[in-house]
C-alpha positions as CSV (number, residue, x, y, z in Angstrom):
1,X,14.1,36.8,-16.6
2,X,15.3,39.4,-14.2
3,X,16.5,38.0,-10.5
4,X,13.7,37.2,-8.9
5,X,13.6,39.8,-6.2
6,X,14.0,42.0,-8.9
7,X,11.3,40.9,-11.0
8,X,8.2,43.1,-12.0
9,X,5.0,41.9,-10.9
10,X,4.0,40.5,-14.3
11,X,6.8,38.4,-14.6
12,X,6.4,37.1,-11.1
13,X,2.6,36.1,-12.8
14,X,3.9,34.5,-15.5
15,X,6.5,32.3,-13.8
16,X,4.3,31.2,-10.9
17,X,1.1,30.0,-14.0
18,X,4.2,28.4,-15.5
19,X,4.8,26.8,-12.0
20,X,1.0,26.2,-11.7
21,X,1.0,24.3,-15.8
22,X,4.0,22.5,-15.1
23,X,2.2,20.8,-11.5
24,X,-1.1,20.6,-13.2
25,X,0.4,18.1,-15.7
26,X,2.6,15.9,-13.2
27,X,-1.4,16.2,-12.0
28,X,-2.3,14.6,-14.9
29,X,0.0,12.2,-15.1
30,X,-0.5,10.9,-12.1
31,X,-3.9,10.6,-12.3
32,X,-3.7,8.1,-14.8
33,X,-1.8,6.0,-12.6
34,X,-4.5,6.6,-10.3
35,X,-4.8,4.4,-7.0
36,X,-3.4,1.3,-8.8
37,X,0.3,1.8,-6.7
38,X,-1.9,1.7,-3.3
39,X,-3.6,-1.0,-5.2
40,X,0.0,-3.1,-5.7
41,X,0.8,-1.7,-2.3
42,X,-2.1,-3.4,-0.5
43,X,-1.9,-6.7,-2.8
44,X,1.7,-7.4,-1.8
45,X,0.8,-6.9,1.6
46,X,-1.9,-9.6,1.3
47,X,0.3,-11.8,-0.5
48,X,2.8,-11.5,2.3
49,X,0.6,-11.6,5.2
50,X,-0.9,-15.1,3.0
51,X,2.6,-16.6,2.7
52,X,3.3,-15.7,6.3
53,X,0.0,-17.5,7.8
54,X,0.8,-20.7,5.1
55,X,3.9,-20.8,7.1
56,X,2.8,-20.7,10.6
57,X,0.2,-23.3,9.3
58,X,2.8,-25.6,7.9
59,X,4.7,-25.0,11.4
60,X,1.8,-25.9,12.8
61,X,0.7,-29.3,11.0
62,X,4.5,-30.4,11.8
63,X,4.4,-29.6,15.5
64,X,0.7,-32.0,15.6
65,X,2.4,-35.0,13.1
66,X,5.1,-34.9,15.9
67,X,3.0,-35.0,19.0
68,X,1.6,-38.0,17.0
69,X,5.1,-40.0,16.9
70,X,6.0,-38.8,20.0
71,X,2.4,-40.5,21.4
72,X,3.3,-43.6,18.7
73,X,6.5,-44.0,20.3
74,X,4.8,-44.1,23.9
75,X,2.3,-46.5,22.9
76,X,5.3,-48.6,21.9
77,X,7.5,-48.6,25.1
78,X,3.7,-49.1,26.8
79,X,3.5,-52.5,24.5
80,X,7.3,-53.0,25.7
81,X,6.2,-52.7,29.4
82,X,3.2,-54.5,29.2
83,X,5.1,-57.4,28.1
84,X,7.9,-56.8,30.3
85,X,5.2,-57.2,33.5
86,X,3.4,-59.9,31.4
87,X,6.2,-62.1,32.0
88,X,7.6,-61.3,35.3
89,X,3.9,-62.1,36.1
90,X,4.9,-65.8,35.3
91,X,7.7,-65.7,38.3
92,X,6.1,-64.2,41.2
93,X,6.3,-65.3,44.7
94,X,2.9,-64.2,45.9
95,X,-0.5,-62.5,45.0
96,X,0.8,-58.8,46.3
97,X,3.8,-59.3,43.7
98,X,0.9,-60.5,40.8
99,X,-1.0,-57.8,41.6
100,X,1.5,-54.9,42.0
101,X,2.2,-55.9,38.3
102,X,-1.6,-56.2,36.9
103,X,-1.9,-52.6,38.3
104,X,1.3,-51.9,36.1
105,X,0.2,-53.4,32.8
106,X,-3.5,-51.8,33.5
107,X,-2.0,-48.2,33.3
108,X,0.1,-48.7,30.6
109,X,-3.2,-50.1,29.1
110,X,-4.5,-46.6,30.1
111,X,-2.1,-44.6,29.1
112,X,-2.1,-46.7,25.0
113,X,-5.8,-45.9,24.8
114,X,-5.3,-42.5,25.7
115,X,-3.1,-41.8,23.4
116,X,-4.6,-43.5,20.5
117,X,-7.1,-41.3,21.7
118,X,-5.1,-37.7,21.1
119,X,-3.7,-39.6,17.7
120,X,-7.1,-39.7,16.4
121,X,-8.1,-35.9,17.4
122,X,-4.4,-34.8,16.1
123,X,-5.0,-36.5,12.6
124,X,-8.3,-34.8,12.8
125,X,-6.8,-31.5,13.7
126,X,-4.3,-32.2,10.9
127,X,-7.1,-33.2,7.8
128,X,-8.4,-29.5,9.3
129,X,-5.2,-27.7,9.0
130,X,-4.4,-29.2,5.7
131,X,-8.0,-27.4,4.4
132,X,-6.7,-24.3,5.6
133,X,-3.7,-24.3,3.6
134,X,-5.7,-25.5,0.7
135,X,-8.1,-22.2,0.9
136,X,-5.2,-20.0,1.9
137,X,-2.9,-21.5,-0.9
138,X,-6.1,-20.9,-3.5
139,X,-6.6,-17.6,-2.0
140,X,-2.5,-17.0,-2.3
141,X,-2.8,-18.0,-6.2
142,X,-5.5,-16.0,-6.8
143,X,-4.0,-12.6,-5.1
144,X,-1.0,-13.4,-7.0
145,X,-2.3,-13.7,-10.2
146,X,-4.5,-10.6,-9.4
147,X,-1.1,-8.8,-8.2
148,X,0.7,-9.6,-11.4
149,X,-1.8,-8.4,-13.6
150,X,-2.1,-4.9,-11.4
151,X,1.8,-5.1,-11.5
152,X,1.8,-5.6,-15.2
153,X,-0.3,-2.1,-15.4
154,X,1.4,-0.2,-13.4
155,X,4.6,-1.0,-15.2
156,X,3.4,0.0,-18.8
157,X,1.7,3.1,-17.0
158,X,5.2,3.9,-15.2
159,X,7.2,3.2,-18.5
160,X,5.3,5.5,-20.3
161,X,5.0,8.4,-18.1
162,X,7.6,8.2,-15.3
163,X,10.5,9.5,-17.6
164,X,8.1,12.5,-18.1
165,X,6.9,12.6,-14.7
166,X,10.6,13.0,-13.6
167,X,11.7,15.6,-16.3
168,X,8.7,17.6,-15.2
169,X,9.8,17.6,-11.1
170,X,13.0,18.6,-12.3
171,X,12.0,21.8,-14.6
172,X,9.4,23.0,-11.5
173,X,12.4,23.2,-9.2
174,X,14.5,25.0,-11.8
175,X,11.2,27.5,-12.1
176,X,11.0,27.9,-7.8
177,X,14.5,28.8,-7.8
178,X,13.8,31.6,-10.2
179,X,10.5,33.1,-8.3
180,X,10.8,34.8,-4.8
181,X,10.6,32.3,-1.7
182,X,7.9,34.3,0.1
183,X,6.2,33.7,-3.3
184,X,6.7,29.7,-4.3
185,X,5.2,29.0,-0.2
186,X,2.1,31.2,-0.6
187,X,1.5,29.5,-4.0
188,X,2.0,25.9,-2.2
189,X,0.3,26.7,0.6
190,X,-3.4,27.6,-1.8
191,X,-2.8,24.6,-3.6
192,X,-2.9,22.3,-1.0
193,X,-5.6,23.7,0.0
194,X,-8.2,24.0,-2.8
195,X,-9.5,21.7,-5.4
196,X,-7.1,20.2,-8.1
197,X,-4.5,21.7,-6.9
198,X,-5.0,24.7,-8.8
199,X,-3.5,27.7,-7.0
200,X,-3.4,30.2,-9.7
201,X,-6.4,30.1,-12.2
202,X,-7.6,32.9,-15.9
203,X,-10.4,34.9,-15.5
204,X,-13.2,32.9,-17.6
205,X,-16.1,35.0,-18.7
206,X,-15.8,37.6,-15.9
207,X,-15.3,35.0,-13.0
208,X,-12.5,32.9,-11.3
209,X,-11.9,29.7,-13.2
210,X,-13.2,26.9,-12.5
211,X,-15.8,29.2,-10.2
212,X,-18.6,31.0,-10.4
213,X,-18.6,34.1,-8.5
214,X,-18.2,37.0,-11.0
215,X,-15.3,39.4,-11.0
216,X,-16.2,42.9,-10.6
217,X,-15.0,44.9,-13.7
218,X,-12.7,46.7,-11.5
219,X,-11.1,44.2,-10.1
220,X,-10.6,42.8,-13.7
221,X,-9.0,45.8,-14.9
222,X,-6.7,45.7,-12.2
223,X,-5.8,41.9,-12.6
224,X,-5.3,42.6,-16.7
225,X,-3.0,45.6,-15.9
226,X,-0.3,43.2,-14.4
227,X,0.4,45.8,-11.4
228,X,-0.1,44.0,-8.3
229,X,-1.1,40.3,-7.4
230,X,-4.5,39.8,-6.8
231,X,-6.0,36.8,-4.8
232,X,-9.8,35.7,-5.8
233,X,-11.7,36.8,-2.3
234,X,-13.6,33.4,-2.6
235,X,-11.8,30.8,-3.0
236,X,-7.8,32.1,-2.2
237,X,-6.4,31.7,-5.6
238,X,-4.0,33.9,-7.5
239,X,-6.1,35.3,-10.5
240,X,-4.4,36.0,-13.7
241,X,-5.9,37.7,-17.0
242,X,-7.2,35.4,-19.9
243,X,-4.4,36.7,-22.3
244,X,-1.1,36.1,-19.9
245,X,-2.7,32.9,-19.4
246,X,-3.1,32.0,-23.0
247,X,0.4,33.5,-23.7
248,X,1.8,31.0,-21.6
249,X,0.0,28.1,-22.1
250,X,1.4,28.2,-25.5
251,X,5.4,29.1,-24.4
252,X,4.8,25.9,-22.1
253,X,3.2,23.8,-24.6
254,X,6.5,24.2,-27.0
255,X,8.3,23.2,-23.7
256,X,6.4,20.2,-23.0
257,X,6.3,18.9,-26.3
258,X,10.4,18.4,-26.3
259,X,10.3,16.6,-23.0
């Protein structure tokens, strides 16, 4: 091919439909992998946020099992106490002196019941946690079985098409590099903006593929004569005649098949 500022008009046609066949099938490719990366994406995600609140859980149910030893422990030095004034009880002088001390044993009396009290609403608090993590370790299993499987798809996709996939990128930047700048953004720029991606498109039966609004004869005979591009007035895209078209799907097919 000439240099590409140097090109005739026809050649630039050809090498941008070339451009336009190779992106069409990395297209295709990737619409057989379809949304199932996202898919992976959002499943790992779950798993990790599901792993992340079976820790704070488990965090959780520890911090409560030792409020209840720290409240096991008080009820213990209260029992220590109680005794303690129990039997200075037996060796006071007077009635303030008896008294002082029955006020003493009655509020470590208090302070047992009260916390056998917070004991019982802790273990309850922990038989409720410990549902939790079942569900959420259920739910866990389930997303990671469900992960797997997606994974184990998306890997037999990738190993089948990826290689391809890559080969493909490569050749479409060997083809930009031989096609005028001004030329490769213009032909980015319609595809991302119309439907498939398809920025250059044949004439079909007298109209714009994948369109319906006819081509006037003119206009055909201009767009078969190679001379000048020609964008379709509807929908933007480059229009090329049924026979370069054809010609090219067929060079490109040879090329596809050795990749």
């Amino acid at each position: 091919m000439a240099k590409k500022n140097e090109a005739t008009v026809e050649e630039k046609l050809r090498a941008l439909y070339d451009l336009q066949l190779i992106h069409s099938r990395i297209d295709t490719i990737r619409s057989v992998r379809g949304e199932l990366p996202l898919e992976v994406e959002d499943l790992e995600d779950e798993v990790a946020g599901l792993n992340k609140r079976l820790d704070k859980l488990d965090a959780e149910r520890e911090m409560i099992e030792e409020q209840i030893k720290t409240k096991k422990n008080l009820i213990e030095e209260s029992k220590a106490a109680i005794k303690k004034y129990a039997e200075q009880q037996k060796n006071v002088r007077n009635n303030r002196e008896y008294n002082s001390l029955s006020k003493e044993i009655e509020f470590q009396e208090l302070e047992i019941q009260l916390a056998e009290k917070n004991i019982k609403e802790y273990r309850v608090q922990i038989e409720q946690k410990k549902e939790v993590i079942e569900n959420t370790k259920e739910k866990l299993a389930e997303r990671e079985d469900h992960l797997k499987h997606k994974k184990g798809e998306l890997d037999e996709i990738l190993s089948e098409t990826q290689k391809e996939e890559e080969t493909l990128l490569k050749k479409s930047e060997e083809f930009e590099q031989d096609i005028e700048d001004r030329l490769v953004k213009a032909y980015k720029r319609i595809r991302t903006n119309v439907r498939n991606g398809l920025a250059i498109v044949p004439i079909e039966r007298g109209a714009s593929g994948g369109s319906f609004f006819t081509i006037p004869p003119q206009v055909q005979m201009e767009i078969a004569s190679r001379k000048k591009i020609i964008t379709d007035e509807h929908s933007g895209r480059i229009l090329v005649d049924e026979e370069l078209a054809r010609e090219e799907q067929e060079r490109m097919e040879d090329i596809f098949a050795k990749i």
